[in-house]
C-alpha positions as CSV (number, residue, x, y, z in Angstrom):
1,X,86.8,104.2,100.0
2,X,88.5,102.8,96.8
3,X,91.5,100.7,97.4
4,X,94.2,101.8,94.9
5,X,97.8,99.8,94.9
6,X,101.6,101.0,93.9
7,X,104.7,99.9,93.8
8,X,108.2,100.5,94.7
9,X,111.0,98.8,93.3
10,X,113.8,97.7,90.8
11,X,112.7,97.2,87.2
12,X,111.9,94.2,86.9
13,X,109.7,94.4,89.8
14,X,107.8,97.4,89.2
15,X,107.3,95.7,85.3
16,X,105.7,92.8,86.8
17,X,103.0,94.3,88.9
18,X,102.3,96.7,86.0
19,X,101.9,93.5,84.0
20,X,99.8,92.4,86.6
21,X,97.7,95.2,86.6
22,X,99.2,97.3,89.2
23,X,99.0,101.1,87.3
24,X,101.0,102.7,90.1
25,X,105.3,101.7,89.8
26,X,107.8,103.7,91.2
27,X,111.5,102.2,89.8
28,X,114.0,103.6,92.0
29,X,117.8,103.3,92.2
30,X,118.9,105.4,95.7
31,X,117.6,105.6,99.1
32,X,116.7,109.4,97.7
33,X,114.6,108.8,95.1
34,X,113.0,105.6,97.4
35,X,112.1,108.5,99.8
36,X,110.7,110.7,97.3
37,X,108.7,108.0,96.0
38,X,107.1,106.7,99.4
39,X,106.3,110.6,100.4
40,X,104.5,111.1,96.7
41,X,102.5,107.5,97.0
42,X,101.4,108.7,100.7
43,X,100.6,112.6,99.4
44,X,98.2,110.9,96.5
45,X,96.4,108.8,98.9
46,X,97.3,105.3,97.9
47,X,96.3,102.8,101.0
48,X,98.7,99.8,99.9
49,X,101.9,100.4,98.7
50,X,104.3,96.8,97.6
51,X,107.6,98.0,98.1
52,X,111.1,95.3,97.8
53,X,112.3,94.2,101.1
54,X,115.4,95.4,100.2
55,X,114.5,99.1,99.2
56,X,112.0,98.9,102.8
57,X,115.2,98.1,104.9
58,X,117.5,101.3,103.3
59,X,114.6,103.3,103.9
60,X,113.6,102.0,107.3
61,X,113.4,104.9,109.5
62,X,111.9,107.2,107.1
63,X,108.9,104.6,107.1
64,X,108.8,104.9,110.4
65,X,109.0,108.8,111.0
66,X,106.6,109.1,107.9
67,X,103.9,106.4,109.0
68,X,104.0,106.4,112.8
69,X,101.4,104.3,114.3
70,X,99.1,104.8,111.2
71,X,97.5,101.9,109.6
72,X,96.9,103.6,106.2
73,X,98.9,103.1,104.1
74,X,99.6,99.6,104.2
75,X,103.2,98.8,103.2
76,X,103.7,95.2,102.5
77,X,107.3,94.1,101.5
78,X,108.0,91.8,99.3
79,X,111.4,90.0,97.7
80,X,112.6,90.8,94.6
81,X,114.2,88.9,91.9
82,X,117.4,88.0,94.3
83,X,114.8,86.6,96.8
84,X,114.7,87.4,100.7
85,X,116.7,90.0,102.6
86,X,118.2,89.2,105.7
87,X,115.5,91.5,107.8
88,X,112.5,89.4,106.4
89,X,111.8,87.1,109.6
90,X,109.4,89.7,111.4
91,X,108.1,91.8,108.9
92,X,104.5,89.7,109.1
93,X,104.3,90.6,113.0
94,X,105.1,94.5,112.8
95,X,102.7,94.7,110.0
96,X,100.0,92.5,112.4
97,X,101.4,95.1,115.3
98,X,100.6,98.0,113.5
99,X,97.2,97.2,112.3
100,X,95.9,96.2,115.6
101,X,98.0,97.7,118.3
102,X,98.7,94.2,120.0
103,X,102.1,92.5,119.6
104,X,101.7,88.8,118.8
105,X,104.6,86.3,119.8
């Protein structure tokens, strides 16, 4: 299975992982079209999707309905040009969670 990568975020962010190499960038302004975006990057089979801490936490529960208990796609949030969001501390340990079923404290 190939590995393919996207991204969801503000401008600048999205820029910089294209510049990266990253083909895949979603630049979104609402919780609506953060939505949208997520559903389309799930629908075309991506398995890792970088999306902004900040856009993750408006979306939150729509992660969560959409996802479940799946590990595939990965979603691995990241700060964006203002730096960390408030939410950031256990982001790591839900991902860990997620991936293997066991809750590490």
């Amino acid at each position: 299975m190939m590995s393919s990568v996207a991204v969801i975020g503000d401008l600048d962010t999205v820029t910089g992982f294209r510049l990266g190499g990253v083909r895949e960038g979603r630049i979104v302004n609402t919780k609506e079209e953060a939505e949208q975006a997520l559903d389309e990057l799930i629908e075309n089979n991506f398995s890792i999707i970088i999306i902004t801490d900040k856009i993750a936490d408006e979306i939150r529960e729509h992660i969560r309905k959409t996802l479940g208990s799946d590990i595939v796609p990965m979603i691995i949030e990241i700060p964006d040009k203002n730096g960390k969001s408030e939410t950031d501390g256990d982001q790591m340990r839900a991902l860990i969670k997620r991936v293997i079923g066991v809750d590490i404290k």
